[in-house]
C-alpha positions as a Markdown table, in Angstrom:
| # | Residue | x | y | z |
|---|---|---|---|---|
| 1 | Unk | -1.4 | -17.6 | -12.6 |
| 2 | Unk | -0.9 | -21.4 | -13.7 |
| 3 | Unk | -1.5 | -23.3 | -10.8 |
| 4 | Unk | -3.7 | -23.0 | -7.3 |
| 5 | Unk | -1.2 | -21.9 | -4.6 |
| 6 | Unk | -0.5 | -24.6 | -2.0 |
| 7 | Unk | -1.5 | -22.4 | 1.0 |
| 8 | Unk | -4.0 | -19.2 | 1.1 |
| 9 | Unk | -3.8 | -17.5 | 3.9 |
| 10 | Unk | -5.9 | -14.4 | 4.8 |
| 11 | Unk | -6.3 | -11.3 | 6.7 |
| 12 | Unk | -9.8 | -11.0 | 8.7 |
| 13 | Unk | -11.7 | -7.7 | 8.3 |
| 14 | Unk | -11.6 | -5.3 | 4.9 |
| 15 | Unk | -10.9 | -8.9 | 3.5 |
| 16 | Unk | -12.8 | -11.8 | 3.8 |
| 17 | Unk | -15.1 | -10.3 | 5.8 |
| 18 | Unk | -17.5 | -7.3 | 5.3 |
| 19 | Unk | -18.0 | -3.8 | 7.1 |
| 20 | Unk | -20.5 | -5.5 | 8.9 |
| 21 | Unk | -18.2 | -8.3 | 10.1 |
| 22 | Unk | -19.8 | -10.5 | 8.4 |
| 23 | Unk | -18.6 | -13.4 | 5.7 |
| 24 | Unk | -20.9 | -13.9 | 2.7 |
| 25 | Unk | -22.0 | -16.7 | 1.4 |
| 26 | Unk | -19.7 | -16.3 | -1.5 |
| 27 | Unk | -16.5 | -15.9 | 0.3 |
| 28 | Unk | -17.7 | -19.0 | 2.4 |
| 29 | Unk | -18.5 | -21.0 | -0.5 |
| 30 | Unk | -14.7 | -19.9 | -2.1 |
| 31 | Unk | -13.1 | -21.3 | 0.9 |
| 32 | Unk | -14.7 | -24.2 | 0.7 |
| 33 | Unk | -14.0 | -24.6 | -3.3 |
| 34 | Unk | -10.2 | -24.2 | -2.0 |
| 35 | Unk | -10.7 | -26.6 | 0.8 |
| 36 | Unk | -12.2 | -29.1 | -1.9 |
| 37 | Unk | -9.1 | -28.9 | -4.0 |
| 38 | Unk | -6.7 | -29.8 | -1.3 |
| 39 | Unk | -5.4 | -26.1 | -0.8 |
| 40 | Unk | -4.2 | -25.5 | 2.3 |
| 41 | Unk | -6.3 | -22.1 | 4.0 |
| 42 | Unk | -5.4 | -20.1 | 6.8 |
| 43 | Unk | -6.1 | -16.7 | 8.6 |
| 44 | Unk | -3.4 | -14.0 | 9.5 |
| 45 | Unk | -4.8 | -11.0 | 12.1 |
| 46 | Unk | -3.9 | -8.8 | 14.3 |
| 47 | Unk | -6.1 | -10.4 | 16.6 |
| 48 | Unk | -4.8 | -13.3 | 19.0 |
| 49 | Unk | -6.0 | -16.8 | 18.2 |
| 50 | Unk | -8.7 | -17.2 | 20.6 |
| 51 | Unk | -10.6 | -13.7 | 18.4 |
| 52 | Unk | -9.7 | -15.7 | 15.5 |
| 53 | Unk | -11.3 | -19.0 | 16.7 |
| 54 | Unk | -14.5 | -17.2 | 17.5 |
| 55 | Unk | -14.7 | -15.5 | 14.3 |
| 56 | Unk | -14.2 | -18.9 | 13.1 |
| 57 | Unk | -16.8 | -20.5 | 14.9 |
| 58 | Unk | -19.7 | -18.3 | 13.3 |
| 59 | Unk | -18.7 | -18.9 | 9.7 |
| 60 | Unk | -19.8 | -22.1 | 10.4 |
| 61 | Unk | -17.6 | -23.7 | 8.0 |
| 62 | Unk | -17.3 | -27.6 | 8.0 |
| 63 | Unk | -13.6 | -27.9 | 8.3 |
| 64 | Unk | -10.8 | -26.0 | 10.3 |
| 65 | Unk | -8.7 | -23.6 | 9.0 |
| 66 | Unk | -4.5 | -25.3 | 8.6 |
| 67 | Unk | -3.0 | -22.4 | 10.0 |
| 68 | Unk | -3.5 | -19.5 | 12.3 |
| 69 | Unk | -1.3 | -16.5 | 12.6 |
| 70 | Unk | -2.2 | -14.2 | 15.3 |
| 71 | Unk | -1.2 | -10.9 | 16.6 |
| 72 | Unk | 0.4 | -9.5 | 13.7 |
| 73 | Unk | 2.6 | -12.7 | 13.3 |
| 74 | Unk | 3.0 | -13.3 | 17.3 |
| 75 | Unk | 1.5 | -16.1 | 17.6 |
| 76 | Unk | 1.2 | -19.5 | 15.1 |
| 77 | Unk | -1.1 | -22.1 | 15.3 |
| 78 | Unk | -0.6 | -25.0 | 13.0 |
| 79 | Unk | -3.2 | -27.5 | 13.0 |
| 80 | Unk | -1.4 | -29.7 | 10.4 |
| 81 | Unk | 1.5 | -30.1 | 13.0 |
| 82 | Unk | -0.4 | -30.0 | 15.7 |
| 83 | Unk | 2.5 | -26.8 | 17.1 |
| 84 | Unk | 2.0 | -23.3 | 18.1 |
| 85 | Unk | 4.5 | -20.9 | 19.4 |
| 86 | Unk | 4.1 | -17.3 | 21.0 |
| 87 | Unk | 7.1 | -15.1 | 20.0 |
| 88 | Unk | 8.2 | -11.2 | 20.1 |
| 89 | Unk | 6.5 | -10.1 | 23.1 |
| 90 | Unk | 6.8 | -6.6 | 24.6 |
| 91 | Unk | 7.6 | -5.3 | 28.4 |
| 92 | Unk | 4.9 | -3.2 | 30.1 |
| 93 | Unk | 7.6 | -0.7 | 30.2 |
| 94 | Unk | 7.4 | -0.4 | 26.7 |
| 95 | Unk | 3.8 | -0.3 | 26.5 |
| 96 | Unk | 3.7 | 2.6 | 28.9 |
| 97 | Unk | 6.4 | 4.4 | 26.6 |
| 98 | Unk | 4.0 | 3.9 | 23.6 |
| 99 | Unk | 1.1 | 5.4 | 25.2 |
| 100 | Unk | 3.6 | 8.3 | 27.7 |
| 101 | Unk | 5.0 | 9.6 | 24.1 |
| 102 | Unk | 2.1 | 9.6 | 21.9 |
| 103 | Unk | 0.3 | 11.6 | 25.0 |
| 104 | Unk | 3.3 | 13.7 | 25.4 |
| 105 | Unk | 2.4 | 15.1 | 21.2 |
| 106 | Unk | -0.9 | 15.9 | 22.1 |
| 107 | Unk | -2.4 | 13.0 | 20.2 |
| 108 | Unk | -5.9 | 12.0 | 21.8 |
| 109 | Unk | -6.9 | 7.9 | 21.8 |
| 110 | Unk | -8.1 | 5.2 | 24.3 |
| 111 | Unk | -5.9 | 2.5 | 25.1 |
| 112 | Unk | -6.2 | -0.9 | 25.2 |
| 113 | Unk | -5.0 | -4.3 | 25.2 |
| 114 | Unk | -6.5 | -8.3 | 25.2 |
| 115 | Unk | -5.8 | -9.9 | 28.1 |
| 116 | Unk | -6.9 | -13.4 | 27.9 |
| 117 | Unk | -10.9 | -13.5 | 27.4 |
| 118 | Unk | -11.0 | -9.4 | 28.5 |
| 119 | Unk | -10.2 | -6.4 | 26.4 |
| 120 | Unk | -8.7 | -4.3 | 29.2 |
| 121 | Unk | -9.2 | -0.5 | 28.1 |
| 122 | Unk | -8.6 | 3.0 | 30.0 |
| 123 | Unk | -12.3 | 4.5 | 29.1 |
| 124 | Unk | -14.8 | 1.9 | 27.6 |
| 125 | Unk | -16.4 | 3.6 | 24.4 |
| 126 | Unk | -18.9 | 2.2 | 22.4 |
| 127 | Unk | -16.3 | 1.1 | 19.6 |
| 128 | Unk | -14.6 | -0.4 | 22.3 |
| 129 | Unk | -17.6 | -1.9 | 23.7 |
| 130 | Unk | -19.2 | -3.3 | 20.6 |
| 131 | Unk | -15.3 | -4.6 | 19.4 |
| 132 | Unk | -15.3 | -7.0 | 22.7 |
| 133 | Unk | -18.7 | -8.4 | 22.1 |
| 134 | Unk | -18.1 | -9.2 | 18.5 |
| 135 | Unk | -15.0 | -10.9 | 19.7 |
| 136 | Unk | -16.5 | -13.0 | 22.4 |
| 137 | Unk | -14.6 | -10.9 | 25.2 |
| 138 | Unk | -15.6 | -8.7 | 27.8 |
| 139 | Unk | -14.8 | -5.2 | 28.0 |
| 140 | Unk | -13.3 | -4.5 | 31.4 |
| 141 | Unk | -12.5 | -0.7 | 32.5 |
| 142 | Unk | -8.7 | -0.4 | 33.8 |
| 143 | Unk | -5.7 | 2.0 | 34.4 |
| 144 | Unk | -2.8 | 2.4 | 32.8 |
| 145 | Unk | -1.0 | 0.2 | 35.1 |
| 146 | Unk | -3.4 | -2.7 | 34.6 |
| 147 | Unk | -3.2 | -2.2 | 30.8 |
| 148 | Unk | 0.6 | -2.0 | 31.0 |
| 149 | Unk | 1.9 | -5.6 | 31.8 |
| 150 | Unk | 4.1 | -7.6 | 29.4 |
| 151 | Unk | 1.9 | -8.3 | 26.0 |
| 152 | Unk | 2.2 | -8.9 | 22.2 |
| 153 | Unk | 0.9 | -5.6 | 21.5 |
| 154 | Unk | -0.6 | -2.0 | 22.6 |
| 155 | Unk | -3.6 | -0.7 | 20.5 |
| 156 | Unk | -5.1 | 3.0 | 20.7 |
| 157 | Unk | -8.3 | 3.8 | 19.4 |
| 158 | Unk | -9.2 | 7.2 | 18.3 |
| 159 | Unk | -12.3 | 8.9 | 17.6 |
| 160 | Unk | -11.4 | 10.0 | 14.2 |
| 161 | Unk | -9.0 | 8.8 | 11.4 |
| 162 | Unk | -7.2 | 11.7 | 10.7 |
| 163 | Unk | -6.0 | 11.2 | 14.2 |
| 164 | Unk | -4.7 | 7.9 | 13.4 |
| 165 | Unk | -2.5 | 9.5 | 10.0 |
| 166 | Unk | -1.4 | 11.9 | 12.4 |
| 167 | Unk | -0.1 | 9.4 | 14.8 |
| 168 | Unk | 1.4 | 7.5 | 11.9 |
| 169 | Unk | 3.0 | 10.3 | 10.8 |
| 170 | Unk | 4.4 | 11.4 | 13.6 |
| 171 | Unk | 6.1 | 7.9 | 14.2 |
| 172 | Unk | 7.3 | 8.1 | 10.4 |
| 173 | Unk | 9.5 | 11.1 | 11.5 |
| 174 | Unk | 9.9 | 10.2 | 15.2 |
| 175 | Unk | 9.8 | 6.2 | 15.4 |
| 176 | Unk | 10.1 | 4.9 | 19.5 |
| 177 | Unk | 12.7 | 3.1 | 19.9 |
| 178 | Unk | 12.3 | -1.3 | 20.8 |
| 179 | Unk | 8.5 | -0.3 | 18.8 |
| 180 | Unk | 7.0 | -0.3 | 16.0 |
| 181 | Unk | 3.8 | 1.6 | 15.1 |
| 182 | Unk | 1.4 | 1.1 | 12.4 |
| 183 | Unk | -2.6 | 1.5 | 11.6 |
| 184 | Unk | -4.7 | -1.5 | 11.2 |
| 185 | Unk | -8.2 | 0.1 | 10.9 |
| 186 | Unk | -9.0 | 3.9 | 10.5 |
| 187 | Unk | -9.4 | 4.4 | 14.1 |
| 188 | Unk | -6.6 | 2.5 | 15.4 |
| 189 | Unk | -2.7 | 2.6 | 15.7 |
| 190 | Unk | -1.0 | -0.2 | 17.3 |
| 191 | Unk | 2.5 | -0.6 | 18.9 |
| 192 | Unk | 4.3 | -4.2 | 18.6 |
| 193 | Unk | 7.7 | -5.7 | 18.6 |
| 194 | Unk | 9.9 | -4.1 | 15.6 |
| 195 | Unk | 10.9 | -7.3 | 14.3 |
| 196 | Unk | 7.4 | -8.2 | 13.9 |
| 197 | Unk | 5.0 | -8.9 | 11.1 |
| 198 | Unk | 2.7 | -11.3 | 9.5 |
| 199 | Unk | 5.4 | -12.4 | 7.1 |
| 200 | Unk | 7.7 | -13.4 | 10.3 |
| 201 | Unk | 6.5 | -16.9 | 10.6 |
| 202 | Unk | 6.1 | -17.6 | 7.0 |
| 203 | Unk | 9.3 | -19.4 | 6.3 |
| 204 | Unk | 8.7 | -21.8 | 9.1 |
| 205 | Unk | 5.6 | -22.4 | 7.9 |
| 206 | Unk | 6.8 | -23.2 | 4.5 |
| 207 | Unk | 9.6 | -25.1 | 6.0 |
| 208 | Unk | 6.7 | -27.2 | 8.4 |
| 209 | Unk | 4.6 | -28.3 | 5.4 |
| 210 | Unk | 7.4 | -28.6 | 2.8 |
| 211 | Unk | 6.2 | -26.2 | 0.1 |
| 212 | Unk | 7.9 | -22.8 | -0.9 |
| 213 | Unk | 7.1 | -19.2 | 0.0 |
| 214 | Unk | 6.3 | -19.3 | -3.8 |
| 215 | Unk | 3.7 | -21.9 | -3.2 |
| 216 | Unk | 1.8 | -19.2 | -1.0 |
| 217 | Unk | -0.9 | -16.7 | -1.7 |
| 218 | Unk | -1.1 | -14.0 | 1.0 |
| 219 | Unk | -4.6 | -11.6 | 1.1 |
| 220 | Unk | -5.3 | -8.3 | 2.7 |
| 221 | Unk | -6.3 | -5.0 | 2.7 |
| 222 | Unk | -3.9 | -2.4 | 4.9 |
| 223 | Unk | -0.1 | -1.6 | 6.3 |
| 224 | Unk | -0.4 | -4.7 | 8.7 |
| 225 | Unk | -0.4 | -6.8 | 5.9 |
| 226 | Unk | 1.9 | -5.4 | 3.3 |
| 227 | Unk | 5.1 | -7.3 | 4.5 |
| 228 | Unk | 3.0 | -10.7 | 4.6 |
| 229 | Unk | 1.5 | -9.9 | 0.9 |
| 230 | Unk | 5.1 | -9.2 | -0.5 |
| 231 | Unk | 6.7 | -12.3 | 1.3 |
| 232 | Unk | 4.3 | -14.7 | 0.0 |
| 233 | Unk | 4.7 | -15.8 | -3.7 |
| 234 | Unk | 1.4 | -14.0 | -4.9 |
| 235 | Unk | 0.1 | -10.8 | -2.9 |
| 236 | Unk | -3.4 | -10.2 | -2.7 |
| 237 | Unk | -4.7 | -6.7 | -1.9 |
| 238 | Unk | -8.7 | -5.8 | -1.5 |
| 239 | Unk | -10.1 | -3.0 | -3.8 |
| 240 | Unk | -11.1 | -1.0 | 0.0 |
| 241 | Unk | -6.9 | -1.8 | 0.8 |
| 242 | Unk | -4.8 | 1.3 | 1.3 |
| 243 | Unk | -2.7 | 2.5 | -1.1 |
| 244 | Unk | 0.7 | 1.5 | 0.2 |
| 245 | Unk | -0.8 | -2.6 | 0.7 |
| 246 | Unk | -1.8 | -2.2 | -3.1 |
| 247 | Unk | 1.8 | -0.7 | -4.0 |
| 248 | Unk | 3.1 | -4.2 | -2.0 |
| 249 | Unk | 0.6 | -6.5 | -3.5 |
| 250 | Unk | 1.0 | -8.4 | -6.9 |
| 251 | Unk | -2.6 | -8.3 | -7.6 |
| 252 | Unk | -5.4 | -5.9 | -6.5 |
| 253 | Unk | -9.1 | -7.1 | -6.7 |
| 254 | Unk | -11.7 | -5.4 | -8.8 |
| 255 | Unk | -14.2 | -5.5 | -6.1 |
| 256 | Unk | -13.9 | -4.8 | -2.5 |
| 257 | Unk | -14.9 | -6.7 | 0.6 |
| 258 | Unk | -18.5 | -5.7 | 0.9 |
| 259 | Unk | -19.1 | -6.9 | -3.0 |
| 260 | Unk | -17.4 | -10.8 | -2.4 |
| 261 | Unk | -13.9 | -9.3 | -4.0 |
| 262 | Unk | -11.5 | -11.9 | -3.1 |
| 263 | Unk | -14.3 | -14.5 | -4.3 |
| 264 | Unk | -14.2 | -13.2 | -7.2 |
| 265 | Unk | -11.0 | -12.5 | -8.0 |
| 266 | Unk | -9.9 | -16.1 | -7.1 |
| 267 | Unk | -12.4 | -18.0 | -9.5 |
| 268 | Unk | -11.6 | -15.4 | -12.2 |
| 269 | Unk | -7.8 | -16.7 | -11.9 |
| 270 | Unk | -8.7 | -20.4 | -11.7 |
| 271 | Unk | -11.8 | -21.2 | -13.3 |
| 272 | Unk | -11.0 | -24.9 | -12.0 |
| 273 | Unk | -12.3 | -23.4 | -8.2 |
């Protein structure tokens, strides 16, 4: 790679954050070498933009990111703009089918959904528990009917992740029609719009700050990313990604996210960082 991309833009956890949640000092010290030469940085997540913010907020970081991409490409903040947009929203109805089928095969999981400054779930576990507080939420205890009402997306936590392939397989055979399924963490499956993805907003985003999709280096780790890492001129994948993300990905790290991988595969490629 010759030149600094115009725009990095990352996934949150198994990326540029460790399994403790945490950002190093090395991956905060990268993104403010990128920050000191004029590249634009952003985050893409699952997680709305309010999670993001917070997560934000304890990196302590003394500038703000240029772009956010929430909810799996739902939702765009663009701070160089000053827009945002919420797009690709789902019926309760089709949340309820999400969770009616899956239950229907046997499959075991807690559903859940954010809800403004609440993560509304059927059973409060202590991954659920611990998830809200490290988001800044509160974990609120609700029924299906509560949990049910027109959102960006359905998530359903499991106790184990060879729960979670099962799911995903199932839905590889038997996909839900108006959904589409996929696993962002070991223990969880979520349901969004099909149409949906991190790489959805992309090419406005391009278009908005007048640089290519060729200009743009996208980072992550698993499936939720893998459209976003093989729109974007260079793909990114973690060491810890899954296998399919590193089959999308142009590059894969040495190291993973608990050993600063991204940090170091980004000054290895332009010693000028």
């Amino acid at each position: 790679m010759k030149h600094l991309p115009k725009l990095v833009l990352c996934d949150i956890d198994g990326t540029i954050v460790n399994t403790n949640w945490d950002m190093t000092p090395a991956t905060r010290q990268l993104f403010m070498d990128l920050h000191d030469k004029g590249v634009w940085t952003g985050i893409a997540s699952g997680r709305p933009v309010d999670d993001i913010s917070f997560h934000i907020a304890k990196w302590d970081l003394p500038f703000e990111f240029d772009i956010l991409v929430g909810l799996n490409g739902c939702e765009v903040v663009n701070h160089i703009t000053g827009t945002s947009t919420l797009t690709h929203t789902l019926t309760g109805s089709q949340l309820r089918q999400a969770v009616d089928t899956m239950r229907q095969q046997g499959f075991e999981f807690i559903p859940f959904v954010y809800q403004g400054d609440r993560i509304v779930a059927e059973e409060i576990s202590e991954v659920i528990r611990t998830s809200a507080l490290k988001s800044g939420k509160t974990p609120v205890q609700g029924s299906l009917d509560e949990i049910c009402q027109d959102n960006a997306k359905i998530m359903l936590r499991t106790k184990e992740e060879a729960e979670t392939i099962r799911m995903e397989q199932y839905l590889a055979v038997h996909p839900i029609k108006g959904l589409k399924g996929f696993r962002t963490q070991p223990t969880l499956l979520e349901f969004a719009h099909p149409d949906i993805s991190k790489a959805v907003p992309l090419p406005q985003i391009a278009e908005d700050l007048h640089i290519s999709l060729e200009d743009i280096m996208a980072c992550g780790d698993t499936s939720n990313d893998n459209e976003m890492l093989k729109t974007a001129g260079i793909g990114v994948c973690l060491a810890n990604g899954t296998e399919d993300t590193k089959a999308c990905a142009d590059y894969v790290t040495k190291l993973d996210c608990d050993h600063d991988g991204l940090a170091a595969f980004l000054h290895e490629q332009y010693p000028e960082l």
